[in-house]
C-alpha positions in Angstrom: 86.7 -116.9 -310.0 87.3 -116.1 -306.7 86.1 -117.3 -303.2 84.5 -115.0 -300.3 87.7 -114.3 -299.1 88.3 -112.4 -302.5 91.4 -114.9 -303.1 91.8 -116.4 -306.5 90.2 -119.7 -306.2 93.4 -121.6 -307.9 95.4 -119.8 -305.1 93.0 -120.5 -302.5 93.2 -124.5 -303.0 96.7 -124.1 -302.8 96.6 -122.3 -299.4 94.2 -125.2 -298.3 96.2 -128.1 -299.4 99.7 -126.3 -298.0 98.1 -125.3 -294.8 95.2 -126.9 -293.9 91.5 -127.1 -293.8 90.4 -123.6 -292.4 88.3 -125.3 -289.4 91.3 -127.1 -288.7 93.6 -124.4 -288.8 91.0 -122.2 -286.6 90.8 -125.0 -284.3 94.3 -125.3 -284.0 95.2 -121.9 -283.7 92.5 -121.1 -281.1 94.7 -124.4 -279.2 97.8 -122.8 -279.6 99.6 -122.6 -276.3 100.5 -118.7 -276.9 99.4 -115.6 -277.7 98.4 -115.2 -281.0 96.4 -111.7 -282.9 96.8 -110.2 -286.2 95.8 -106.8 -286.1 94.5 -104.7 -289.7 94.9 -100.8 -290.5 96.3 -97.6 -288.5 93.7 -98.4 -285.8 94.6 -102.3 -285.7 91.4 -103.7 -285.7 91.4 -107.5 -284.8 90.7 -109.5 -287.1 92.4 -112.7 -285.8 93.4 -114.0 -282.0 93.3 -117.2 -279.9 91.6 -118.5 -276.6 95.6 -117.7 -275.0 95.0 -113.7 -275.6 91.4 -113.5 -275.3 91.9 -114.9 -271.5 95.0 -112.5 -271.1 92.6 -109.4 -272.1 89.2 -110.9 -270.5 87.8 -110.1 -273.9 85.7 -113.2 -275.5 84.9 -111.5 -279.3 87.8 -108.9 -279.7 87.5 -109.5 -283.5 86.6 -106.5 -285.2 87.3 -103.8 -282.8 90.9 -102.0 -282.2 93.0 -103.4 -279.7 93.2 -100.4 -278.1 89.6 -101.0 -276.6 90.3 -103.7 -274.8 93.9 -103.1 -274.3 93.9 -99.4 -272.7 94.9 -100.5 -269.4 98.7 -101.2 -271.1 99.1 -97.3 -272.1 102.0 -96.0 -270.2 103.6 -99.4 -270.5 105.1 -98.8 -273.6 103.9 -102.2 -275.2 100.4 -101.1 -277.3 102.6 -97.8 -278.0 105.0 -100.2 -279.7 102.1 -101.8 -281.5 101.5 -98.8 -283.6 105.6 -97.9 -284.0 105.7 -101.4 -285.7 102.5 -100.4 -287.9 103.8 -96.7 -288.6 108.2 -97.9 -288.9 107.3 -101.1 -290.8 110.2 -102.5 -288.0 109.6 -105.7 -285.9 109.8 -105.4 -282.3 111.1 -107.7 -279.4 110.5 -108.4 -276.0 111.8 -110.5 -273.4 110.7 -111.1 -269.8 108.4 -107.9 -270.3 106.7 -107.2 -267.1 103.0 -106.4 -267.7 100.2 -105.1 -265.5 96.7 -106.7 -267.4 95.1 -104.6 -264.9 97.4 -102.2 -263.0 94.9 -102.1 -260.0 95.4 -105.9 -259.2 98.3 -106.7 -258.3 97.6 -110.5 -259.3 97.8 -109.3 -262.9 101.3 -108.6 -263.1 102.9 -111.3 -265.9 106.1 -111.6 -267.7 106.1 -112.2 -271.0 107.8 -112.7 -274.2 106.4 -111.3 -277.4 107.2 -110.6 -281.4 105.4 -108.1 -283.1 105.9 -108.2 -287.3 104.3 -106.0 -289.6 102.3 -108.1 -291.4 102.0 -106.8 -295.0 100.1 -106.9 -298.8 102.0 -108.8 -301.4 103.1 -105.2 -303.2 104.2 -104.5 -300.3 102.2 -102.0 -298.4 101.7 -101.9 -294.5 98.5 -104.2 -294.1 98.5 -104.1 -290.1 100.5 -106.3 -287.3 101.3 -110.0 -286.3 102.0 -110.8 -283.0 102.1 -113.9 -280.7 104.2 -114.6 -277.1 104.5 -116.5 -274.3 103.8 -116.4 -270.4 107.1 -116.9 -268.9 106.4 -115.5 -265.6 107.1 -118.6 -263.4 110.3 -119.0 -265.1 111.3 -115.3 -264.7 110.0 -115.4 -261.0 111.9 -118.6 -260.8 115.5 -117.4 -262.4 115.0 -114.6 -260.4 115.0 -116.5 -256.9 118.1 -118.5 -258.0 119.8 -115.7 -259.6 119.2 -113.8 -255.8 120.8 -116.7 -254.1 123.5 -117.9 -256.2 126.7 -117.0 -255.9 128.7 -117.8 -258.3 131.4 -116.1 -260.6 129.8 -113.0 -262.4 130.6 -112.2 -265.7 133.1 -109.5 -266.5 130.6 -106.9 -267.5 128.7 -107.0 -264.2 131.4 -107.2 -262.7 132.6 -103.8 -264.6 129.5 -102.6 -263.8 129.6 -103.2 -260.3 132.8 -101.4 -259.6 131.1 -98.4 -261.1 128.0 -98.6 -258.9 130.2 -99.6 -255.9 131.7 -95.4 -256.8 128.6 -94.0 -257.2 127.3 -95.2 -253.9 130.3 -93.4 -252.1 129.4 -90.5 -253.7 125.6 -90.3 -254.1 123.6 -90.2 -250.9 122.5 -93.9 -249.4 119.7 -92.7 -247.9 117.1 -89.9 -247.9 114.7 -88.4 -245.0 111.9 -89.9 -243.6 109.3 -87.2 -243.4 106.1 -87.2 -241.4 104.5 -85.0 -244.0 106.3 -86.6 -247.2 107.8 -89.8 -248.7 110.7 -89.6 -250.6 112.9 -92.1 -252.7 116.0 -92.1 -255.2 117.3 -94.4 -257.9 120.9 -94.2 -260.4 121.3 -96.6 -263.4 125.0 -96.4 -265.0 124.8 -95.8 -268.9 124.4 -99.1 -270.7 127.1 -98.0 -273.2 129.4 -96.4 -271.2 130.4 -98.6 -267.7 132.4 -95.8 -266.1 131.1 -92.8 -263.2 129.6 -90.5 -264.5 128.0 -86.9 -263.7 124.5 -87.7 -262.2 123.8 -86.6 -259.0 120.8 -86.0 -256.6 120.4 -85.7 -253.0 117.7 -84.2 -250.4 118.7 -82.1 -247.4 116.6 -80.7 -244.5 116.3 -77.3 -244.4 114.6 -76.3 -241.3 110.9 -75.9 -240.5 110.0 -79.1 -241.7 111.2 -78.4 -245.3 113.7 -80.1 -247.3 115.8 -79.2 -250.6 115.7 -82.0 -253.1 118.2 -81.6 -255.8 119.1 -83.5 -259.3 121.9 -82.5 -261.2 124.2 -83.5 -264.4 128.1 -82.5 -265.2 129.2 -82.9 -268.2 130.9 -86.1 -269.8 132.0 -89.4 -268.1 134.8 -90.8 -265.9 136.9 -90.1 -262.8 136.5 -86.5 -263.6 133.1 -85.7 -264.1 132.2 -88.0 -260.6 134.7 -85.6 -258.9 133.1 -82.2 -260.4 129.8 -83.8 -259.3 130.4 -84.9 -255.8 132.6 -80.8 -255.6 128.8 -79.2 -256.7 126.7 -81.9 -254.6 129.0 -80.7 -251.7 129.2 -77.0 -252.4 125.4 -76.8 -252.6 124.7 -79.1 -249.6 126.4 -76.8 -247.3 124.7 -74.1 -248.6 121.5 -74.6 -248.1 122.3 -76.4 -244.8 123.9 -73.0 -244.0 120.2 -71.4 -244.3 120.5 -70.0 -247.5 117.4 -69.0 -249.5 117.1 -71.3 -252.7 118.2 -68.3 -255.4 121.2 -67.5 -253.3 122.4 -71.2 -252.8 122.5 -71.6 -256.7 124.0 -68.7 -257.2 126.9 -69.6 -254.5 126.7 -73.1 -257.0 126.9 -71.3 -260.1 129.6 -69.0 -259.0 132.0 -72.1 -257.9 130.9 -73.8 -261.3 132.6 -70.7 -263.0 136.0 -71.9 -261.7 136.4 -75.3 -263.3 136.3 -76.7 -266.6 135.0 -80.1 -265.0 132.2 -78.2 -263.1 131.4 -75.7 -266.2 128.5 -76.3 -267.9 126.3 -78.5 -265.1 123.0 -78.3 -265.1 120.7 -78.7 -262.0 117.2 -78.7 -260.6 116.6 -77.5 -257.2 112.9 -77.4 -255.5 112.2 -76.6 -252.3 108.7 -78.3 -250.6 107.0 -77.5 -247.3 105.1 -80.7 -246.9 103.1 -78.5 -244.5 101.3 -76.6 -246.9 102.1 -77.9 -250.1 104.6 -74.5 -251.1 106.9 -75.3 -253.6 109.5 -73.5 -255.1 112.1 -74.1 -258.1 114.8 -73.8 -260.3 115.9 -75.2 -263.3 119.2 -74.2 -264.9 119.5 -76.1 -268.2 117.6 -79.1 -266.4 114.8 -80.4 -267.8 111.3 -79.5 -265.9 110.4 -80.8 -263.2 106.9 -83.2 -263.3 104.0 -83.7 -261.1 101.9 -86.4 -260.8 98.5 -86.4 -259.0 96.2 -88.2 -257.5 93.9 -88.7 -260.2 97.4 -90.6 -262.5 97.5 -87.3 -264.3 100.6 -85.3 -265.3 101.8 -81.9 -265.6 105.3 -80.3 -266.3 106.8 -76.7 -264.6 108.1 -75.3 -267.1 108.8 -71.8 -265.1 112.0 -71.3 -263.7 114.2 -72.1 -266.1 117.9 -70.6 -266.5 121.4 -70.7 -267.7 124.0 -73.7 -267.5 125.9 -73.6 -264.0 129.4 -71.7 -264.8 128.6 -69.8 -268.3 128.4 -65.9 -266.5 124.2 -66.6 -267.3 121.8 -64.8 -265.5 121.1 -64.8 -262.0 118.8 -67.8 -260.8 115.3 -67.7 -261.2 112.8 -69.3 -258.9 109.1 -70.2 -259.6 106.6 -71.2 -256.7 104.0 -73.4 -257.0 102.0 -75.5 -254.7 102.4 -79.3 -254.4 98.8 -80.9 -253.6 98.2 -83.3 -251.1 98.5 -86.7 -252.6 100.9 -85.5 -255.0 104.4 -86.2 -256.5 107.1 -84.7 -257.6 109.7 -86.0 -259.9 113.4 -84.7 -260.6 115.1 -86.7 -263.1 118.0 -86.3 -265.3 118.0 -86.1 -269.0 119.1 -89.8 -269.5 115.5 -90.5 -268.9 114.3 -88.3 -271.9 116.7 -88.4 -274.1 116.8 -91.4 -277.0 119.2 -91.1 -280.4 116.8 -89.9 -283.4 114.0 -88.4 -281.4 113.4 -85.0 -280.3 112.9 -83.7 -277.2 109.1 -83.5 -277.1 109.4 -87.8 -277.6 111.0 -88.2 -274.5 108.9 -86.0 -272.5 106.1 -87.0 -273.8 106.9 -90.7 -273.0 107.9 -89.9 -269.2 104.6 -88.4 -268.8 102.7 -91.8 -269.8 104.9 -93.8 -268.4 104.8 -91.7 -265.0 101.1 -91.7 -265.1 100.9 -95.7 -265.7 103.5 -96.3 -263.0 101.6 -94.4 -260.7 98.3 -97.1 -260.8 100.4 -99.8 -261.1 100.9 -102.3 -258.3 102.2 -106.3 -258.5 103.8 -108.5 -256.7 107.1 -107.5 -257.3 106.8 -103.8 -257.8 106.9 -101.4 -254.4 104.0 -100.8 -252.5 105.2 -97.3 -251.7 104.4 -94.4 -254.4 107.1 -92.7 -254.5 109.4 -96.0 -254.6 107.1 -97.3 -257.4 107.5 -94.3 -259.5 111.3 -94.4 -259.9 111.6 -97.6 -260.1 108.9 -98.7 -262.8 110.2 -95.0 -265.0 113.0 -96.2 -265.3 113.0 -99.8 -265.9 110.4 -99.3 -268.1 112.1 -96.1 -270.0 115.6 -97.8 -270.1 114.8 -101.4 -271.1 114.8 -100.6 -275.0 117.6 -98.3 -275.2 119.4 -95.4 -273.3 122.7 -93.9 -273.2 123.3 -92.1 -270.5 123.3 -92.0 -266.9 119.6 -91.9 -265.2 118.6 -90.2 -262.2 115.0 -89.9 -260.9 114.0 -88.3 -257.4 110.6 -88.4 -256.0 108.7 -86.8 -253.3 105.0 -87.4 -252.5 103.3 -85.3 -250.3 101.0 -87.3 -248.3 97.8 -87.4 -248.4 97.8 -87.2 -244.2 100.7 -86.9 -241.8 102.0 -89.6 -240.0 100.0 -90.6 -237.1 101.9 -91.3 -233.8 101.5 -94.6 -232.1 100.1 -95.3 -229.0 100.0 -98.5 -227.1 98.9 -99.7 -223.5 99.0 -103.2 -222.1 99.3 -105.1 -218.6 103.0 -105.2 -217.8 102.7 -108.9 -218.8 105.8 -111.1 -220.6 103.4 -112.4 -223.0 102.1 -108.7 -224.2 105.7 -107.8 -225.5 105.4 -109.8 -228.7 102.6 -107.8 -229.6 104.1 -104.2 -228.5 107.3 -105.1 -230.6 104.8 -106.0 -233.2 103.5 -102.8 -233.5 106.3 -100.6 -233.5 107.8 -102.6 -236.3 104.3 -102.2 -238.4 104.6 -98.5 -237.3 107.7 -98.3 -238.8 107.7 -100.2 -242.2 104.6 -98.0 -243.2 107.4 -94.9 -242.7 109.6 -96.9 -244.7 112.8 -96.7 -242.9 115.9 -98.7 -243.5 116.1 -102.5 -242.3 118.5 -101.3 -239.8 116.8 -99.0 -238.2 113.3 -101.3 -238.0 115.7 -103.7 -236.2 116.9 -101.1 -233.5 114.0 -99.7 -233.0 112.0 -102.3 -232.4 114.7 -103.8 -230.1 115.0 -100.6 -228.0 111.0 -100.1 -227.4 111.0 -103.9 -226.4 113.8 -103.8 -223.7 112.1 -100.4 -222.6 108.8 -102.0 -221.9 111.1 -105.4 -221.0 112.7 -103.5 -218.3 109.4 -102.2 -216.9 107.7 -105.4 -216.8 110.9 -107.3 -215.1 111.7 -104.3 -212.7 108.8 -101.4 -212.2 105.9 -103.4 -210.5 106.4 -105.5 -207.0 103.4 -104.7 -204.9 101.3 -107.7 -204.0 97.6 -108.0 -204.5 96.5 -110.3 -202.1 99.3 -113.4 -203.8 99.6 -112.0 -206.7 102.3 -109.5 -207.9 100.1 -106.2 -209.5 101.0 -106.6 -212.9 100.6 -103.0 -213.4 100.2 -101.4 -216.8 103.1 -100.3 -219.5 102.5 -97.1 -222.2 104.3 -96.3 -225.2 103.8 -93.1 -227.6 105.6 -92.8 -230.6 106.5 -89.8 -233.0 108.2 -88.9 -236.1 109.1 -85.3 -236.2 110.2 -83.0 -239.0 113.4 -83.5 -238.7 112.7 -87.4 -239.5 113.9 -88.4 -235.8 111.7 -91.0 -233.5 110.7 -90.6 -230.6 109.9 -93.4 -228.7 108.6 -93.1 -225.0 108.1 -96.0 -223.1 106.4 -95.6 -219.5 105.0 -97.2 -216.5 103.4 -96.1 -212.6 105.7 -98.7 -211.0 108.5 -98.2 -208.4 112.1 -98.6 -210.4 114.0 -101.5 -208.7 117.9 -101.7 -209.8 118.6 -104.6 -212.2 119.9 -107.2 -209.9 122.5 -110.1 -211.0 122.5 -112.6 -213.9 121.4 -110.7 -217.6 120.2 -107.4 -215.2 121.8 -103.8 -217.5 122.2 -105.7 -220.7 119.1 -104.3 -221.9 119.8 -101.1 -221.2 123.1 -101.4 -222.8 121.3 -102.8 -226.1 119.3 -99.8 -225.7 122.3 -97.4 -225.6 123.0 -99.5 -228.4 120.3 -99.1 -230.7 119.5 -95.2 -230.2 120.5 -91.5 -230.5 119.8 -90.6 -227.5 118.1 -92.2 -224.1 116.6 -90.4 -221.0 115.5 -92.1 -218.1 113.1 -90.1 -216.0 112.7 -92.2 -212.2 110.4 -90.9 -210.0 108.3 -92.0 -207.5 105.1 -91.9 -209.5 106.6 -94.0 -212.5 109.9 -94.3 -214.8 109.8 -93.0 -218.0 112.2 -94.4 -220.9 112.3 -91.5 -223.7 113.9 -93.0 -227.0 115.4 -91.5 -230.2 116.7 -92.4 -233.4 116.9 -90.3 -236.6 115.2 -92.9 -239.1 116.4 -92.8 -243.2 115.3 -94.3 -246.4 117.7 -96.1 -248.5 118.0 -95.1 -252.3 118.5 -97.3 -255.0 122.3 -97.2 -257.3 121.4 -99.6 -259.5 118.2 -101.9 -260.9 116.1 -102.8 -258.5 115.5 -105.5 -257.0 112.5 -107.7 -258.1 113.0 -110.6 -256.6 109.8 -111.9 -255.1 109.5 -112.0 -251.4 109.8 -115.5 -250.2 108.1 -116.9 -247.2 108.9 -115.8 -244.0 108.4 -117.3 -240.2 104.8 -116.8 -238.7 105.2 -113.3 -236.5 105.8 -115.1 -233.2 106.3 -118.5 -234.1 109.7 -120.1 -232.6 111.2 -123.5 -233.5 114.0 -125.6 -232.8 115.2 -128.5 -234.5 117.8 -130.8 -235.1 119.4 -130.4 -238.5 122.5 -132.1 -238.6 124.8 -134.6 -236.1 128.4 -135.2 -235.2 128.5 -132.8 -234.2 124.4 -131.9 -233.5 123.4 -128.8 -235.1 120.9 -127.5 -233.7 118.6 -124.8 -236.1 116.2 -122.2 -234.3 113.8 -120.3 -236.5 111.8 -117.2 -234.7 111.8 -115.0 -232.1 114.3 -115.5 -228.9 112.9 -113.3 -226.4 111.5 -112.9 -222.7 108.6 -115.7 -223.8 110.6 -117.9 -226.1 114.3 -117.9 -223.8 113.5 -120.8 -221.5 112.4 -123.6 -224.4 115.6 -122.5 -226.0 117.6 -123.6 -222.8 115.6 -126.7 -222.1 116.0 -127.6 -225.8 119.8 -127.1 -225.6 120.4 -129.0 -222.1 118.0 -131.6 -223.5 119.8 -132.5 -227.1 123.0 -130.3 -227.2 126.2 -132.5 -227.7 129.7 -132.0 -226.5 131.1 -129.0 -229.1 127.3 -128.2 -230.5 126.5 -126.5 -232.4 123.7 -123.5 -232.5 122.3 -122.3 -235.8 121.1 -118.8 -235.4 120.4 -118.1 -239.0 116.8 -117.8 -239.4 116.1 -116.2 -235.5 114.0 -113.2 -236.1 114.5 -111.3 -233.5 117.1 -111.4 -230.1 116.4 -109.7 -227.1 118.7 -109.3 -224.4 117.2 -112.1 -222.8 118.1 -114.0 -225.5 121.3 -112.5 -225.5 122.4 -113.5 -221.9 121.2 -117.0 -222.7 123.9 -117.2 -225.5 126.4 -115.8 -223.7 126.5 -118.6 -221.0 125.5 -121.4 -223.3 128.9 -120.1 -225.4 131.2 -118.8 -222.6 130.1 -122.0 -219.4 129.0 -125.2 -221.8 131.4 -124.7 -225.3 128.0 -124.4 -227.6 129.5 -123.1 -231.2 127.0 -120.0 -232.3 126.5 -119.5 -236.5 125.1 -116.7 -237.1 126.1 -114.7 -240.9 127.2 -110.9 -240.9 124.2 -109.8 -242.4 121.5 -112.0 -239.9 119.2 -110.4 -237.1 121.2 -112.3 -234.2 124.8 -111.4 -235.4 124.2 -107.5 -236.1 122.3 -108.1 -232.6 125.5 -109.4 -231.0 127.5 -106.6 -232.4 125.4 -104.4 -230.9 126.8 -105.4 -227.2 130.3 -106.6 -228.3 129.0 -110.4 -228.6 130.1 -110.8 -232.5 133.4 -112.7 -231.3 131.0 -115.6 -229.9 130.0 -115.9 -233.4 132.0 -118.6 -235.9 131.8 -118.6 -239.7 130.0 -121.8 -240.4 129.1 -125.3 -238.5 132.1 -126.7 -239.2 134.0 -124.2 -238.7 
């Protein structure tokens, strides 16, 4: 006889008295602090979870339909795709500190977990469906994370290994990209997991004129010294040809010919598209490379598979090139074929899993993953791609088209201290929307504000019955083609010469912090005209997911004591035009003899600020700290003031 489950009923009260009453083993299950769900047939219908996955999903009654109806929103993240590998392989699967998007629109939803997933099978044998359960371990991955960013202790000898290798690559592979007004662009290498040497990977982007600009991705052959020379000879070779003003077929050609004369460079292979972000033209070449893909608005995918030709250096065919037009909204993505590529699986596989993956990466957003699409794309492909298995170098490039140019940004204020704060504000939210390096934010942001600094100390002296006219100060700023700011910074005042104390320092940090200054004096006004060619850094290596800690409040400015014998005195914020005289008060006030002043967490020095610190250091012995990598140091640099600086507090 046999029970409704259809198990012998002998069997059955054995299961019962070796596992438990099925209420209690439903109840406890449901209580089960992870995720739990057994999964039946090709389709893997539920027929078993707990109150931990049913929250996860947001699906009360699962049970009975396939998990991929209430799981869809993980496609492209290669975790339900592994669900039905485990089903169709009969192999368990892994996975630690997964990152997972429950819905890839929040960012909120973004988890790390761990998880198992078993085939679960019939007693003769045969696949019956899956078995998996996990954990939530995203606070302790956020958490190892944070102290893993600001430890520094010994590395172990593989990272280190590994870190020599990157530390090559970076010399030879471009830092930085352009900053378009018309298109975002962004880069990442991973080394080979099995192979920590240089290898043959290459990509770089080059501005051609008119607004457009080459992007290239290309492989040599093998690993090692050599094939890192042969690449960075081709990179070279090609850069200077299409900086020359070469057409895209003849530049590859010139690269193909050169190829010919070196075993090393024999053999490449390279992708080369040229995009007017204007109007969306776009055209390519692919010699041996694989095709280029485009991702649109909408998350869907498509590959060009036109332009397609020999190897660089075999005596192929000339180069041929395809056009095609690159939609507003759009990206494009160069990669090399360590991102396809996977032992025992052909081609088609690894193409076909770029194109999810792309597509899933493209709606994802989280807390730790970058806001900026192009950004997001390389860096979720290839974690994502290369956290199973890979064995080769990976290259991605990306260029989004946007969906509307960069606007310029205007700004007009009384010439007022206490509206500086707010200008500088806005030129720094100008420029983290283009995406520029940290670098060039701080410069930037520092030369507008000593523009409009200068006009509010020096442009406006005409009294209004007792009052001094305060007068009004205008800024207008650009990004053109060539990925160069232009800042102008102007006023209706009568220029008066910088008198004695801190008078020229700002002007020398604005020599400082720019390509090129003009100042235009005349008697209707003084214009400041600004400009520095902004980049975008790439990525050699993972990146970074640490999450962003807390910073200071925009303007807020704080000094406290943090230490005594001697005092250490710790300022946090801004030291500028409004913030410069509680800073000298504080230090006359509570300053010891051979104090000490902690400059560490001061978000922004202007030269103001600057003069202040030079006294304090050179007339009354006060001790700066400030490390290399700090606002206030690299701000000292910029005006010869790093000597001022000492290593430590005790020091």
């Amino acid at each position: 006889m046999a029970n409704d489950n259809g198990v012998p009923a002998r069997t059955w009260d054995e299961l019962v008295r070796q596992v438990g009453e099925p209420k209690d083993v439903l109840e406890s299950l449901d209580e089960l602090p992870l995720f739990f769900a057994a999964c039946e047939g090709p389709d893997l219908i539920v027929v078993a979870t707990n109150a931990a996955s049913r929250a996860a999903y947001g699906k009360p009654e699962p049970v009975g339909k396939p998990v991929a109806d209430f799981a869809f929103t993980m496609v492209g993240q290669e975790l339900l795709e592994n669900y039905y590998r485990v089903f169709a392989e009969g192999k368990p699967f892994n996975a630690s500190a997964w990152r997972l998007n429950i819905d890839p629109s929040d960012p909120d939803s973004e988890i790390f977990i761990n998880l198992v997933v078993n085939p679960w099978r019939y007693p003769d044998g045969r696949m019956r469906g899956i078995i998996t359960w996990g954990s939530d371990v995203t606070e302790e991955v956020l958490a190892q994370r944070t102290a893993e960013a600001r430890a520094a202790g010994a590395e172990q000898r593989l990272a280190r290994a590994e870190q020599i290798v990157l530390d090559l690559q970076r010399n030879l592979l471009p830092d930085a990209l352009p900053v378009l007004p018309q298109a975002r662009l962004a880069a990442q290498y991973v080394v080979a997991s099995t192979e920590l040497q240089a290898g043959g990977d290459w990509f770089d982007a080059v501005a051609v004129g008119s607004g457009k600009v080459a992007l290239v991705v290309g492989d040599v052959v093998g690993h090692g010294a050599a094939a890192a020379a042969a690449m960075a000879q081709l990179r070279t070779i090609l850069r200077e040809a299409l900086q020359s003003g070469q057409g895209l077929a003849d530049a590859v050609d010139r690269l193909d010919r050169f190829a010919a004369t070196a075993a090393s460079t024999r053999a490449a292979t390279v992708c080369v598209a040229v995009l007017d972000p204007a109007d969306g033209t776009l055209t390519w070449t692919a010699r041996a490379h694989p095709p280029p893909l485009i991702c649109t608005a909408d998350q869907s995918v498509r590959y060009l598979h036109d332009g397609h030709g020999d190897p660089l250096g075999v005596g192929g065919s000339p180069t041929i090139v395809a056009t095609t037009t690159l939609s507003l909204g759009e990206v494009l993505l160069l990669y090399t074929d360590g991102l396809i590529e996977r032992p025992g699986e052909t081609l088609d596989d690894g193409l076909a899993r770029l194109a999810r993956v792309t597509a899933a990466a493209a709606g994802t957003h989280g807390r730790t993953v970058p806001t900026s699409l192009p950004d997001r794309l390389c860096s979720l492909t290839v974690e994502r791609i290369t956290r199973t298995s890979y064995t080769d170098d990976v290259t991605v490039l990306a260029a989004h088209r946007l969906p509307t140019p960069t606007p310029p940004l205007d700004f007009d204020v009384p010439a007022r201290p206490d509206e500086l704060p707010g200008l500088r504000d806005a030129v720094g939210s100008w420029l983290d929307a283009l995406g520029g390096r940290p670098d060039d934010r701080m410069a930037l942001t520092l030369a507008a504000y000593e523009a409009a600094a200068n006009a509010v100390d020096h442009a406006y002296d005409e009294l209004i019955g007792d009052r001094r006219d305060p007068g009004r100060i205008r800024l207008h700023v650009t990004l053109d083609n060539d990925g160069r700011v232009t800042a102008q910074v102007s006023d209706d005042g009568h220029w008066r010469a910088p008198g004695g104390g801190g008078g020229g320092r700002g002007l020398a940090l604005i020599r400082a912090c720019t390509d090129d200054m003009q100042l235009d004096r005349r008697d209707t006004g003084t214009t400041v005209t600004l400009h520095r060619r902004i980049v975008h850094p790439t990525v050699v290596g993972r990146t970074d997911t640490t999450p962003p800690g807390p910073g200071p409040a925009p303007h807020s400015f704080d000094i406290a004591i943090t230490r005594r014998e001697p005092t250490v005195l710790s300022v946090r914020g801004p030291i500028d035009a409004t913030t410069v005289h509680l800073l000298r008060t504080a230090v006359t006030t509570q300053a010891t003899q051979n104090g000490v002043l902690d400059l560490t967490d001061v978000t922004f020095l202007a030269s103001a600020g600057v003069q202040l610190l030079h006294e304090l250091a050179a007339r009354d012995g006060l001790r700066l700290v400030a490390p290399a990598t700090s606002t206030a140091h690299r701000t000292l640099s910029l005006v010869a003031l790093e000597s001022l600086v000492i290593g430590s507090a005790d020091g």
